[in-house]
Structure formats: C-alpha cells, structure tokens
C-alpha positions in Angstrom: 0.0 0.0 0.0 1.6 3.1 -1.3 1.3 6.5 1.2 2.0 10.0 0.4 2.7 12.1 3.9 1.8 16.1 3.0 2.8 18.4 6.0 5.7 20.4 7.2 9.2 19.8 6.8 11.2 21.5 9.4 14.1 22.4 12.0 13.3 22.3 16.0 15.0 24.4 18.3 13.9 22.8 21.3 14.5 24.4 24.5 13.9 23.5 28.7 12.6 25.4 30.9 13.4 24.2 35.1 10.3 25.7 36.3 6.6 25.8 35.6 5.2 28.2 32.8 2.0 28.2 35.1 3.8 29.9 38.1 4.8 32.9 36.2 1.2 33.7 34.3 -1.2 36.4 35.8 -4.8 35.5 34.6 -5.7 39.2 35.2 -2.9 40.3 33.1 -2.8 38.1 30.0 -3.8 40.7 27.8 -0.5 42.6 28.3 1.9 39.7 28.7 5.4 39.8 28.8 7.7 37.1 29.8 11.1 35.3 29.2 12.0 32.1 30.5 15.9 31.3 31.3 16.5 28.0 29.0 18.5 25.7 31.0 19.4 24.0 27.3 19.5 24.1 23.4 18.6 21.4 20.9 18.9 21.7 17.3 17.0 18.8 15.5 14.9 18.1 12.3 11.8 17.8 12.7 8.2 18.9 10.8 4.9 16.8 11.0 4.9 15.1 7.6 9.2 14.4 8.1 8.6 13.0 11.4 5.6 10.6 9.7 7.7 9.5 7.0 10.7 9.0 9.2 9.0 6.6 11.6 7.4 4.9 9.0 10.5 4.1 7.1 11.8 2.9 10.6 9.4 -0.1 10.6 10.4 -0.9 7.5 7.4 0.9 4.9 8.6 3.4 2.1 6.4 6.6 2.4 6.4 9.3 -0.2 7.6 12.7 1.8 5.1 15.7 0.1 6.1 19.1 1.1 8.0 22.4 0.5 12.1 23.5 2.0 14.6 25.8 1.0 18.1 25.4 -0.2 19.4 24.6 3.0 17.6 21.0 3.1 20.3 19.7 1.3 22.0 17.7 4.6 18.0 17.0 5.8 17.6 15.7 2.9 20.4 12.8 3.0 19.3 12.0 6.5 15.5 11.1 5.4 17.1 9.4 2.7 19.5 7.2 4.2 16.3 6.5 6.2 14.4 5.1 3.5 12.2 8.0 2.8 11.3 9.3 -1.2 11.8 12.7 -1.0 12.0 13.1 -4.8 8.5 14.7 -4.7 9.5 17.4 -2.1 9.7 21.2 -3.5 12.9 23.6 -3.0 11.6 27.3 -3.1 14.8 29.6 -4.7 13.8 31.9 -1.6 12.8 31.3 1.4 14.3 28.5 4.2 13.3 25.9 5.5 10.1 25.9 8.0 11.6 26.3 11.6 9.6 25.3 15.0 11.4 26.9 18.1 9.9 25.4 21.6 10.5 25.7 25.5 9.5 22.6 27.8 8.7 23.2 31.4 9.6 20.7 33.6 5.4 20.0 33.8 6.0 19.0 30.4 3.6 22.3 29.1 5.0 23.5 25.9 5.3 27.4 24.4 6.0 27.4 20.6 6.4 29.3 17.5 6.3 28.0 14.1 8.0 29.9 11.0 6.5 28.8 7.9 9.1 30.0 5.8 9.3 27.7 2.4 6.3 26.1 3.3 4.1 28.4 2.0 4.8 27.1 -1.4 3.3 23.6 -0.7 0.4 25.0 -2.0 2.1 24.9 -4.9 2.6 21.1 -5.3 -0.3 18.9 -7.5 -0.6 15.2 -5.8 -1.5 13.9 -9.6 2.2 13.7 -10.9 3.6 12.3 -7.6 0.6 9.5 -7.6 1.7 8.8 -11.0 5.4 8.3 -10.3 5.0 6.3 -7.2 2.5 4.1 -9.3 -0.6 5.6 -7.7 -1.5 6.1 -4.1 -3.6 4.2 -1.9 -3.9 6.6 0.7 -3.1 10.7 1.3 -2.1 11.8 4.8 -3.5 16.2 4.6 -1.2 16.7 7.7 -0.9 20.6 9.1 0.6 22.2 6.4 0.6 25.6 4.8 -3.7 26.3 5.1 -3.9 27.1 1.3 -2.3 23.5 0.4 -3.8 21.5 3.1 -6.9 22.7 1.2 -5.9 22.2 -2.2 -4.3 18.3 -1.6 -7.9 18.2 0.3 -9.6 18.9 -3.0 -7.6 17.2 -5.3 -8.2 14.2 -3.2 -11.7 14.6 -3.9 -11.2 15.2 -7.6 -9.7 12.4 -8.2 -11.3 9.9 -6.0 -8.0 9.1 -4.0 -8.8 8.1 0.0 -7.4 11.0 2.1 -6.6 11.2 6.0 -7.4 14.4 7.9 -4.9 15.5 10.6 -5.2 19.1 10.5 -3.4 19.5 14.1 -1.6 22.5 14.8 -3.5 24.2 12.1 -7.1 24.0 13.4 -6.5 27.3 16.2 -5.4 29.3 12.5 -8.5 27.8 10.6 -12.2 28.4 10.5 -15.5 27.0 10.6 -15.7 26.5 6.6 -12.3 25.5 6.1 -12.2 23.0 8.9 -15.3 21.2 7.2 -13.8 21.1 3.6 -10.7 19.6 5.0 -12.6 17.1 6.9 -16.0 16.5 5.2 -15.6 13.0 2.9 -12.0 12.1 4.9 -11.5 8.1 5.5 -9.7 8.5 8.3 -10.2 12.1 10.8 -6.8 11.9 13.4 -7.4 14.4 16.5 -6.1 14.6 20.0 -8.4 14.7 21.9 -8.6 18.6 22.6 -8.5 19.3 19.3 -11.7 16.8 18.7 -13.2 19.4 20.7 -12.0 22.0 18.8 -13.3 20.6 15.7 -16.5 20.2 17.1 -16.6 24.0 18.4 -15.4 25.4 15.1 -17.1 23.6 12.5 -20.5 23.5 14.6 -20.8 20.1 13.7 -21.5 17.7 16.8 -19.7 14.9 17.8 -22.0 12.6 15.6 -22.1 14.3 12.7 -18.7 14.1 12.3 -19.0 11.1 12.4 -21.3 10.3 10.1 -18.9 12.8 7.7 -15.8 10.5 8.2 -15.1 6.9 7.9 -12.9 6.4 10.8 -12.2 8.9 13.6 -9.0 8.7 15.9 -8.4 10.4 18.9 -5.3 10.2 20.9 -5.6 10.8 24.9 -2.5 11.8 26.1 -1.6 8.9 28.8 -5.1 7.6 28.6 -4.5 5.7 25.3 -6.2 6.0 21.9 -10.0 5.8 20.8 -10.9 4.6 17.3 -14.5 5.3 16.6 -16.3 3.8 13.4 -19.9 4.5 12.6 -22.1 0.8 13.4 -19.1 -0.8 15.3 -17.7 -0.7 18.9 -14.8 1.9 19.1 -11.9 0.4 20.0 -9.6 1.6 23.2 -5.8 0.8 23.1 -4.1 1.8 26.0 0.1 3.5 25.8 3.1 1.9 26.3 5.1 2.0 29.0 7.7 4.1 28.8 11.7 3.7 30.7 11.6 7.8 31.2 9.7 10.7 29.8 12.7 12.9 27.9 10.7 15.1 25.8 6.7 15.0 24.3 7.4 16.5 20.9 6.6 14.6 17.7 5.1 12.1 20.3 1.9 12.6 18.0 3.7 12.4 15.2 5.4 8.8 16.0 1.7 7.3 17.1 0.6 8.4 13.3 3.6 6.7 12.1 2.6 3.3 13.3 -0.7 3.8 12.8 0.0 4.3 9.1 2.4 1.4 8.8 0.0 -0.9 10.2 -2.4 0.8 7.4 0.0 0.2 5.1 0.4 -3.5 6.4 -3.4 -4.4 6.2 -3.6 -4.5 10.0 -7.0 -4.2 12.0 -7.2 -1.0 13.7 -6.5 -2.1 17.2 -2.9 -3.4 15.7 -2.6 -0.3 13.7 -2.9 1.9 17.7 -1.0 -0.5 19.1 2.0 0.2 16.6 1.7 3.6 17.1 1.8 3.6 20.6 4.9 1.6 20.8 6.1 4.1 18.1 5.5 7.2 20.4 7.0 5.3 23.6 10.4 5.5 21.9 10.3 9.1 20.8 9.0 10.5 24.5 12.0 8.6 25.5 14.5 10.6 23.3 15.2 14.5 22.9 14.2 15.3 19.5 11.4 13.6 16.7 13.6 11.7 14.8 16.4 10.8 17.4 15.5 7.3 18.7 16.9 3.9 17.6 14.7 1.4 16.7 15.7 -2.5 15.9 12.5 -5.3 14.8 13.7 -7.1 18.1 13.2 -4.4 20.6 10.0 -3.1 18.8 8.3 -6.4 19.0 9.7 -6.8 22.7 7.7 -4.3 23.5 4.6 -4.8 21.5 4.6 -8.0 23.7 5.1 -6.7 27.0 2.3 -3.9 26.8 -0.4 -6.0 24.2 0.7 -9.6 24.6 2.2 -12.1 22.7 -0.8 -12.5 20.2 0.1 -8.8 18.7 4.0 -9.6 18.1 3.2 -12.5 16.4 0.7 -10.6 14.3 2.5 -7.9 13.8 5.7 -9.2 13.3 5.8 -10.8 9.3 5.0 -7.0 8.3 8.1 -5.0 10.1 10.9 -5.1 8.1 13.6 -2.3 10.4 16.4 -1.7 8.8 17.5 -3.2 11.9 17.2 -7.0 13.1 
C-alpha cells in the first residue's frame, strides 16, 4: 500500500525550561503579557509533522512518499530522510525562502510554548498530488497533515477530484482555521486523526456535533495523552488501546507524530485497527524517550519486545511478518 505524507518539513530548536510556565502567568494580566523564560538548554533537530511521519514509518520498514515544501538549506536533511528510507523526490525547494523552523520551550510539567516559521512552506500550496501518484504508481492513501492552510486545502480537493482516500490531521492548524475551512478539509475524509482537545475544537469550530462528524468520516482517531487512543467507526464498537510504557519521559514533541507513524504502517500493512494503535503507541513510547522527533533507535527485536510486553504475545506475532527495520 503506497502512502503519500503532506505536511511540514522543518528544523526544532527545542529548548527546557526548570520551572513551571504556570507559576509565572497572571490570569488578570494576559492581555498585556510579557515574559522570558531562562533555557536551562538548546537542541537543534529536524523535525516537521509530515518528516517526522515519514521518518517513523521508514523505521518499521514501509517506504512513504515525503510531500512538502524546503529551501536550499535542506540539502543535509535531505540525505538524512534518505538514508532512512524516505522518497523525497516529490519534495519542493523554493529559490527563496528557508526551511520551515519550530522553536519550543518545555517546562519541567511537560507544558509547551511554541512558534512555528513557515518559511518555504508556504509554497506547498504549490505542489499537484497527480504527478507524484503517477510516479509512485498511484496512491492508496493521502495523509492532509498541518501544512501551509492554502495547500492543506488544495491536496484536500484534489483528493476529492480524483477519488483518491485521504486522512485528515489538521493538528496545529485548526486554532489558524475556521469553521468552513475546517469542514472542507474534513468533510468525505477516510480517516479524521485528532487529539483529543483538538476533537473538541473541531467540534466548536465547525458546529458540527460529535455525531455528525461522524457520520462525515469513515474512521475517527483520537489520541488521549496517557489515557490511550480511541478509534471510533460508525455501526461498530470503538476500540480503546491503552500507551506503552515508557523507561523515562525525555521530551513529548513529535510524540503525536510517531503514534501516526505506526498507525499508518500498520495501514499500510493491512492491519486491523486495534494493531494499527497498538503500533503507534509503541512508536510514540520511543520518541518520549528521546530528545528530538527523529532521534531514537529502533531494531525489529526491541519493537516487537515491546509490543509483547504492553499488548501480549498475540500482537508480536501478528505484527511481526510486516516490520521489516532496517535493523534485526
């Protein structure tokens, strides 16, 4: 099963912070706010939504199709996703603009303050899915991950154009998006892929209740945070998989990012859905262990080690004719 991954391609500068964000914020005064937090250190790493995707899903062995925009200075990023088993022969270099770039500070509550420079993305909207489908000899599935709003929307219609299945996991984007162009980019989506505060958000922006999104999706996934992952599918029990346990909690970012990962591989594999969660929650226990998205090592030994010890013997066995990790 073929894969293309739209979405961001970028740099994290990932900072922590040894104190709460909570103890320095004055409710009264958040209309005037004004602070700087003293990073206790500095991490440069690669990151971007649709480049963490395709990284994790090259690590178990699939070869996804990377779908987004960079600038010149991608050129070493670009080896690394490579060497990784990632096409990136379908990403766009703008002549003008660099590489997207996420800067975020951790506090030791594990609350996050960002900000995202778009940079080159804003040319994604600029890429047609048709010629890449084509090259790749056709695509069973399109992940619409947070992406420059204009190209989300146009891979969105494009989907629908030319009748090819399409995952929603508008993320990050849905606090820059509206009511209307929330339910394009969902409305007709085989799979919708939410946490679960931005479920609600859906829900709040769109109008639409919790039911009648689903009756506008085939499948809807929404991650808990330490309470697991629901899949909900219209006439059948939704199905609850609960995390994996982790050794030590380093860093949350691209967490989300790594559960998708799996999830798609097992997509990709033919799994049920409850293997498909289960992957990605193995997926996401490595990355929370790790500093950076794309920063852990992963071997088919240790992955299916723990597949057993948090689902049980029955899922490694399952699981385990479809991982091919570069590493044994």
């Amino acid at each position: 099963m073929q894969i293309l991954v739209t979405g961001s391609i970028a740099s994290d500068h990932l900072m922590t912070f040894n104190g709460r964000f909570a103890d320095s914020l004055v409710v009264e005064q958040l209309d005037k706010i004004s602070l700087s937090f003293l990073a206790d250190n500095l991490e440069i790493r690669r990151g971007g939504i649709a480049a963490n995707i395709a990284f994790g899903m090259a690590n178990l062995g699939m070869r996804p199709v990377l779908v987004g925009a960079v600038g010149e200075d991608f050129i070493a990023y670009r080896s690394w996703l490579e060497r990784h088993g990632v096409d990136c022969e379908s990403v766009l270099v703008s002549a003008t603009k660099h590489t997207a770039r996420f800067v975020c500070t951790t506090d030791k509550d594990m609350a996050q303050i960002a900000t995202f420079y778009a940079g080159a993305m804003s040319e994604a909207r600029m890429i047609e899915l048709g010629p890449i489908a084509s090259r790749v000899g056709g695509a069973d599935y399109v992940l619409i991950g947070a992406n420059d709003p204009q190209a989300m929307l146009r891979h969105t219609r494009e989907c629908r154009t030319r009748r090819i299945p399409f995952i929603a996991d508008p993320s990050q984007q849905l606090a820059f998006s509206d009511g209307p162009q929330i339910r394009e980019m969902i409305e007709g989506a085989s799979y919708l892929i939410t946490n679960e505060y931005e479920a609600r958000l859906t829900e709040q922006k769109t109008g639409w209740s919790r039911e009648e999104i689903a009756a506008r999706v085939e499948h809807r996934v929404t991650t808990h945070g330490k309470d697991g992952v629901s899949i909900e599918t219209p006439g059948e029990e939704t199905i609850h998989v609960g995390v994996a346990a982790v050794d030590r909690l380093a860093d949350p970012t691209g967490v989300g990012d790594a559960f998708r990962a799996g999830f798609l591989s097992g997509l990709a594999a033919g799994l049920g859905h409850r293997r498909c969660a289960e992957m990605g929650s193995v997926l996401a226990a490595h990355v929370i262990e790790t500093v950076g998205t794309q920063e852990y090592e992963l071997s088919k030994r240790s992955f299916l080690t723990r597949l057993a010890d948090a689902y049980g013997e029955d899922s490694a066995r399952e699981i385990a004719p479809h991982l091919k990790c570069p590493r044994p």
